[in-house]
TIRO-2110 file (N, C-alpha, C; in Angstrom, 1 decimal):
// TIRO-2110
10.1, 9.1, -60.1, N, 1, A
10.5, 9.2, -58.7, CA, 1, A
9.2, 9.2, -57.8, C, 1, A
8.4, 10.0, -58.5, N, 2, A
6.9, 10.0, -57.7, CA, 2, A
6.6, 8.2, -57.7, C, 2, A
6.5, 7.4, -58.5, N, 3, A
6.1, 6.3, -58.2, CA, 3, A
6.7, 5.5, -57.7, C, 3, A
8.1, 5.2, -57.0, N, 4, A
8.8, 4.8, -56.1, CA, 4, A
8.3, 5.2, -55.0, C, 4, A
8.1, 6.4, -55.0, N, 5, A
7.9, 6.6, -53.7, CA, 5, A
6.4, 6.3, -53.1, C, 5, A
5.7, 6.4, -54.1, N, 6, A
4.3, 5.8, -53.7, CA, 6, A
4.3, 4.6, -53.2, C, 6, A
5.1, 3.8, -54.0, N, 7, A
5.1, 2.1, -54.1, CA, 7, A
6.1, 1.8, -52.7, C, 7, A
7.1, 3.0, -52.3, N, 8, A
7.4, 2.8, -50.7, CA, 8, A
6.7, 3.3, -49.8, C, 8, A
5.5, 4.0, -49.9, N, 9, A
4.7, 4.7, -49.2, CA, 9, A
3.7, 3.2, -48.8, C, 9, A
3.2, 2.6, -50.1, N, 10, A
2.1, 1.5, -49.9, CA, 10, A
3.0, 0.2, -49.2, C, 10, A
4.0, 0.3, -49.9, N, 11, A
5.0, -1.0, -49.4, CA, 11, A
4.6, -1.0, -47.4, C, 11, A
4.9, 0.2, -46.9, N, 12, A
4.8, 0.3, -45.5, CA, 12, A
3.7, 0.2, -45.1, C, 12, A
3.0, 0.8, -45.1, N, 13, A
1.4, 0.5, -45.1, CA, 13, A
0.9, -0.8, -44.5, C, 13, A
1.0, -1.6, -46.2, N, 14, A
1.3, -3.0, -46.5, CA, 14, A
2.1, -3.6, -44.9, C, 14, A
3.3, -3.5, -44.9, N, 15, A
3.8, -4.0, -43.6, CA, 15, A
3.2, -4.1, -42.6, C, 15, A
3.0, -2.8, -41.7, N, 16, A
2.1, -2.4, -41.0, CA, 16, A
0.9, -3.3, -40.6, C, 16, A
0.0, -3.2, -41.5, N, 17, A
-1.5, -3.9, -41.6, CA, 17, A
-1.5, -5.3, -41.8, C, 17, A
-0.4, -5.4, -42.4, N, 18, A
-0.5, -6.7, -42.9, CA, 18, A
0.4, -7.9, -41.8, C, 18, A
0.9, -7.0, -41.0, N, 19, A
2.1, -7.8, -39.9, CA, 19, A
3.1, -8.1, -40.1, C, 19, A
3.8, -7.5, -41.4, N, 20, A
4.8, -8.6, -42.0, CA, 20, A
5.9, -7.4, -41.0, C, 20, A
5.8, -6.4, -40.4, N, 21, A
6.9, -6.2, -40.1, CA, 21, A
7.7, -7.0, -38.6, C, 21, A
5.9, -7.4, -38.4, N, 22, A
6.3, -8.3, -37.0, CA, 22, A
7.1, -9.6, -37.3, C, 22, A
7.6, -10.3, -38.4, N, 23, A
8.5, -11.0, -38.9, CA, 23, A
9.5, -10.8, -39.1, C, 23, A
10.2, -9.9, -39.3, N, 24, A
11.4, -9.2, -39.5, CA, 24, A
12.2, -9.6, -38.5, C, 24, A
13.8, -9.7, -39.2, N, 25, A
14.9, -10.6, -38.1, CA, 25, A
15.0, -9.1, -36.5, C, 25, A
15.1, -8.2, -37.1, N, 26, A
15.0, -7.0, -36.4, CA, 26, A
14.2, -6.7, -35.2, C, 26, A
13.2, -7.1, -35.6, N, 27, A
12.0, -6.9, -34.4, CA, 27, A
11.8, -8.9, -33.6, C, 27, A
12.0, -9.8, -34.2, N, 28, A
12.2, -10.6, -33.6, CA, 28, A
13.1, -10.9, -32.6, C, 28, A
14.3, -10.1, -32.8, N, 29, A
15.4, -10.0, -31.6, CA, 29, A
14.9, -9.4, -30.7, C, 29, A
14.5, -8.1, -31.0, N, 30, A
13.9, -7.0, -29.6, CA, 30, A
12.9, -7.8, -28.6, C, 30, A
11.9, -8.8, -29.5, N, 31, A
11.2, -9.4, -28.4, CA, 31, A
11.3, -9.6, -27.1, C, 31, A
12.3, -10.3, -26.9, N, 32, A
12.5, -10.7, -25.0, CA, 32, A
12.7, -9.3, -23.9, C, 32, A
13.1, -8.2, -24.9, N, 33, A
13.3, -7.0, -24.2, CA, 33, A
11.9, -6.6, -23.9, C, 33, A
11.1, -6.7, -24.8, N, 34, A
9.8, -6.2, -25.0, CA, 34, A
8.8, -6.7, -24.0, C, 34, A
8.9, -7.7, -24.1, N, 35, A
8.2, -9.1, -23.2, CA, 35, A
8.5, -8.2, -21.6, C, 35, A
10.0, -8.3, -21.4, N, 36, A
10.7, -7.8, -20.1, CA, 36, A
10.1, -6.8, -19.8, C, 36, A
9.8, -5.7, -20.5, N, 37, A
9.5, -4.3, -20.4, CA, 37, A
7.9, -4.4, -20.0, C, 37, A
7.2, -5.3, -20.3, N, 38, A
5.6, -5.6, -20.4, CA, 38, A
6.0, -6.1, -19.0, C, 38, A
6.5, -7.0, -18.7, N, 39, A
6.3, -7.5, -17.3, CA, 39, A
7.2, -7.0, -16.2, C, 39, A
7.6, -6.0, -16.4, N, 40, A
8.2, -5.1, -15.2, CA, 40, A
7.1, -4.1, -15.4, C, 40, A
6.6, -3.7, -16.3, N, 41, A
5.1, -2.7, -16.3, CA, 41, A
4.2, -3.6, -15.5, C, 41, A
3.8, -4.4, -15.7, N, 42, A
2.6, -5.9, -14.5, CA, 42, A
3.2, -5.7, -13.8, C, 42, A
3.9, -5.8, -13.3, N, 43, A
5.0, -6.1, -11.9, CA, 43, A
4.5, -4.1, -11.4, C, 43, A
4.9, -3.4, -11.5, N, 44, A
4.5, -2.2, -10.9, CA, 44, A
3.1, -1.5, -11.0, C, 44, A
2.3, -1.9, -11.6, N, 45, A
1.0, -1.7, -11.7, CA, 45, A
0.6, -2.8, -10.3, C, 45, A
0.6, -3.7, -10.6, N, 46, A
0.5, -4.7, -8.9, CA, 46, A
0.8, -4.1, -7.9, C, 46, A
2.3, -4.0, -7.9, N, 47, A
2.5, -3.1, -6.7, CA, 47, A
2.2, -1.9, -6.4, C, 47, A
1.6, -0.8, -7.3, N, 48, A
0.8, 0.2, -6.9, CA, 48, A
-1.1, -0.7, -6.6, C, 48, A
-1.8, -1.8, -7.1, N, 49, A
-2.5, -1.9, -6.2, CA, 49, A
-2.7, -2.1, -5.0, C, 49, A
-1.8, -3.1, -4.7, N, 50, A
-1.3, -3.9, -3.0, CA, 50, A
-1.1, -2.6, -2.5, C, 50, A
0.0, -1.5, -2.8, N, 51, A
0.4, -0.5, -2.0, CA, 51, A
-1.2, 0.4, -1.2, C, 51, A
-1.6, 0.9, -2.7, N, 52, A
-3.2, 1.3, -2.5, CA, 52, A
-4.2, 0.6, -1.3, C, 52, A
-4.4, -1.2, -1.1, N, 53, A
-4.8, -1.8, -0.7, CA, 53, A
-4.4, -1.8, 0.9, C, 53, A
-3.0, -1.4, 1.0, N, 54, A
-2.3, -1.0, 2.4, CA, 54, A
-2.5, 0.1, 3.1, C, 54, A
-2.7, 0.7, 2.2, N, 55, A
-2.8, 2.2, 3.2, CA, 55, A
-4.2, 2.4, 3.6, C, 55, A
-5.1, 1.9, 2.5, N, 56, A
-6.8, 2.2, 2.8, CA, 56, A
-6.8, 1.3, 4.5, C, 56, A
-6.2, -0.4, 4.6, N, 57, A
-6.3, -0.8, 5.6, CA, 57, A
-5.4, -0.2, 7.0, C, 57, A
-4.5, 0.5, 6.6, N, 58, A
-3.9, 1.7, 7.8, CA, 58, A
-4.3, 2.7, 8.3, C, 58, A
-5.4, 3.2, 7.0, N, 59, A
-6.1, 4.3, 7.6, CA, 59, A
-7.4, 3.3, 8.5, C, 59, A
-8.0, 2.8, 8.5, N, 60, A
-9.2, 1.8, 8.5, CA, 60, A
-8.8, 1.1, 10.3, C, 60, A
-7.2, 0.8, 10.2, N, 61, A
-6.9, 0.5, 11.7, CA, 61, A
-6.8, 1.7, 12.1, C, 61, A
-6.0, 3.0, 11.6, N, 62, A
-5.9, 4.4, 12.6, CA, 62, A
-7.3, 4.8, 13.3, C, 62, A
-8.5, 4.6, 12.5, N, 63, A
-9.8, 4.9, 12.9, CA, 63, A
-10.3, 4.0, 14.2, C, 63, A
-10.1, 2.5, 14.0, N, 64, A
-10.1, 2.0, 15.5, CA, 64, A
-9.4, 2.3, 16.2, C, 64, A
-8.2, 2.1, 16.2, N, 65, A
-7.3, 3.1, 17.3, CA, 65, A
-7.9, 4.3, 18.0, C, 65, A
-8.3, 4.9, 17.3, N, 66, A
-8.4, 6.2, 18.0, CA, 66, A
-9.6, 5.9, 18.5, C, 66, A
-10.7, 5.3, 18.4, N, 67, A
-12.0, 4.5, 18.9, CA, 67, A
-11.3, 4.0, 20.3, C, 67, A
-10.7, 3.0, 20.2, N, 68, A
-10.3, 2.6, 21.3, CA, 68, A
-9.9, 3.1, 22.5, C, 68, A
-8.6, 4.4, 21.7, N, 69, A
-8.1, 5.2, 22.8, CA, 69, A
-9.0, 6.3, 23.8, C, 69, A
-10.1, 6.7, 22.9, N, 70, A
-11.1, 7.1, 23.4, CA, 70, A
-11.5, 6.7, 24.3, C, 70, A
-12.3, 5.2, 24.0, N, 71, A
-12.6, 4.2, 25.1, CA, 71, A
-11.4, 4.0, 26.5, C, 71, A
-10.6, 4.2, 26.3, N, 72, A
-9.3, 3.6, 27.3, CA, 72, A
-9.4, 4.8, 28.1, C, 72, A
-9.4, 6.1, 27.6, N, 73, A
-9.5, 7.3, 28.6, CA, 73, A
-11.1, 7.5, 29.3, C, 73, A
-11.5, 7.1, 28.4, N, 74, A
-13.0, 7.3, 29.0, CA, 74, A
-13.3, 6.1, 30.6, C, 74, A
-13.0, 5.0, 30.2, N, 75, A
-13.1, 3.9, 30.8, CA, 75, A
-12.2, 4.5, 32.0, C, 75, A
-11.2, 4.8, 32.1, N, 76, A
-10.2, 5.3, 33.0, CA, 76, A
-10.5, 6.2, 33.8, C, 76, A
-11.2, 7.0, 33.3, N, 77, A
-11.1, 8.2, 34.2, CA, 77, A
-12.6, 7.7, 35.1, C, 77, A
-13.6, 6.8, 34.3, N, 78, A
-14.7, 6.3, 35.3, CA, 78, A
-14.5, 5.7, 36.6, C, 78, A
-13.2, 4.6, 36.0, N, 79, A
-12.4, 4.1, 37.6, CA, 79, A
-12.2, 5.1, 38.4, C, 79, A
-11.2, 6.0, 37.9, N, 80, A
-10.9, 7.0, 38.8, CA, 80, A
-11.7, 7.8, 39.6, C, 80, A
-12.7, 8.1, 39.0, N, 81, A
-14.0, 8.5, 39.6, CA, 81, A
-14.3, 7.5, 40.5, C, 81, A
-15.0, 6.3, 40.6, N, 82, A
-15.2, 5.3, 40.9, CA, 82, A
-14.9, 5.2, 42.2, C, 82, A
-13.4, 5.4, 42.4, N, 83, A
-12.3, 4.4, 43.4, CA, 83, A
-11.7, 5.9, 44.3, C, 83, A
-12.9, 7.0, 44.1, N, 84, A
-12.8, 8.1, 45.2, CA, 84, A
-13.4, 7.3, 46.3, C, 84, A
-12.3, 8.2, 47.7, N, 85, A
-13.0, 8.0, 48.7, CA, 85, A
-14.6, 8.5, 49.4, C, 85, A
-14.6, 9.4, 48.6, N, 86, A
-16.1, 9.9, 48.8, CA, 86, A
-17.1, 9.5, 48.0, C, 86, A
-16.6, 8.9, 46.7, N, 87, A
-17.3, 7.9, 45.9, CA, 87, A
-17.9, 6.9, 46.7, C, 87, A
-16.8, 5.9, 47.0, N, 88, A
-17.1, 4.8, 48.1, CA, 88, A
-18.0, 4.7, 49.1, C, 88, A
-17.8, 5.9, 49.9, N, 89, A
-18.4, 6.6, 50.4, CA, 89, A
-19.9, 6.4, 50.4, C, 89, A
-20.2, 6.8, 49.7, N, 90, A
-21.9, 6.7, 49.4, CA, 90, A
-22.2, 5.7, 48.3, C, 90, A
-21.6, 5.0, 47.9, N, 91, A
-21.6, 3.7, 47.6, CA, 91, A
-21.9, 2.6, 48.7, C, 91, A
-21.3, 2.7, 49.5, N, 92, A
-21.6, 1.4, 50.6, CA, 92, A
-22.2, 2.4, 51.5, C, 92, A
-22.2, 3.2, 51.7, N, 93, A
-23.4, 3.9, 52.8, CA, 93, A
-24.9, 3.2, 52.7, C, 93, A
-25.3, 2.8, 51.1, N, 94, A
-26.4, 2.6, 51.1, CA, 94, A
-26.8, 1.1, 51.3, C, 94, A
-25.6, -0.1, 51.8, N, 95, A
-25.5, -1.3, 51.9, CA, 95, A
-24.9, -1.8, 53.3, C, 95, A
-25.1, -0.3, 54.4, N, 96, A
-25.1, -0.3, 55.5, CA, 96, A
-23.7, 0.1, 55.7, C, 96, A
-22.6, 0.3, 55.4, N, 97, A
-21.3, 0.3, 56.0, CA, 97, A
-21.0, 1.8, 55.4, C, 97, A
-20.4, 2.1, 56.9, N, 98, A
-20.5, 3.4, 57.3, CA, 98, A
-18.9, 3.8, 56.6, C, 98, A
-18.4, 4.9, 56.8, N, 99, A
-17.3, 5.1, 56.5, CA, 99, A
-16.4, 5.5, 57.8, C, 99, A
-15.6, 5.2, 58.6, N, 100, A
-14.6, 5.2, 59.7, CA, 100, A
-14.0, 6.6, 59.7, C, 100, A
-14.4, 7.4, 61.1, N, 101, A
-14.3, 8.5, 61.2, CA, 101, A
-13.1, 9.0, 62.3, C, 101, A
-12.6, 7.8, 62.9, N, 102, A
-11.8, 7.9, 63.7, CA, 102, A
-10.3, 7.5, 62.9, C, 102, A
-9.0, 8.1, 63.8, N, 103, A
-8.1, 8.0, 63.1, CA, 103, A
-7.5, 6.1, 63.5, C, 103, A
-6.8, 6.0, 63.0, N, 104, A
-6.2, 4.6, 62.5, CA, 104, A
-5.3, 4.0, 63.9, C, 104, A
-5.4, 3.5, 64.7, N, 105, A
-4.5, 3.1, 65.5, CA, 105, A
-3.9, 2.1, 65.4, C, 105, A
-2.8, 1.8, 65.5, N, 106, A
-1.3, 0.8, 65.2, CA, 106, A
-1.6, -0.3, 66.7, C, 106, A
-1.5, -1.4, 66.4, N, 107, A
-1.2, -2.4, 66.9, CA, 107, A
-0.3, -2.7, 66.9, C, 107, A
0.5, -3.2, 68.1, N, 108, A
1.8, -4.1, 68.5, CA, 108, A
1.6, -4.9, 69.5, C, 108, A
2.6, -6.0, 68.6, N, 109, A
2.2, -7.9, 69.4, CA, 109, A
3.6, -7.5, 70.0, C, 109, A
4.1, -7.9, 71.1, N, 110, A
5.4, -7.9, 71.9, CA, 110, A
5.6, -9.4, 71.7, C, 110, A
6.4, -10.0, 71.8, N, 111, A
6.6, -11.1, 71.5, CA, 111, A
7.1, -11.4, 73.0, C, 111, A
6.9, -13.0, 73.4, N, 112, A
7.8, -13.0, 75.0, CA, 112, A
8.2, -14.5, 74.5, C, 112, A
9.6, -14.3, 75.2, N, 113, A
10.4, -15.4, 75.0, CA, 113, A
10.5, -16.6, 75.9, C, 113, A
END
């Protein structure tokens, strides 16, 4: 009994090392499942790179964005500054034009028939 079972112990072995199990009607049927299984594994390993490769470029635009928005308030509030009346003011004071100190008086054309 001991040497049966040695001679099935090496018999497998033998298989194993030798490939012959990869011949077998058994395992040659599983193939296409196997194949499937390998390439739905490639298939999600891909899509966790792309996914990886998306986000780094989302974070990479959120960083200009906020650069930007920076710039857009900054830029903004200079107008606003800018486009004071007392800004103005001494802005063209120095290019000779004075600022109008009197109040605004309305003009009317009468029309005659």
């Amino acid at each position: 009994m001991s040497k049966d079972r040695k001679e099935k112990k090496g018999s497998f072995f033998n298989e194993y090392l030798g490939g012959d199990v990869f011949l077998k009607q058994s395992v040659m049927r599983q193939l296409p499942f196997v194949l499937y299984v390998v390439f739905l594994l490639m298939l999600y390993i891909t899509n966790t790179y792309v996914a990886e490769d998306v986000r780094r470029e989302i974070a990479t635009k959120n960083i200009i964005l906020e650069d930007r928005h920076v710039e857009y308030v900054y830029n903004k509030s200079e107008i606003t500054r800018m486009t004071k009346q007392s800004e103005l003011a001494k802005r063209l004071k120095n290019k000779g034009i004075k600022e109008s100190v009197e109040p605004l008086k309305k003009i009317t054309v009468s029309h005659e028939k």
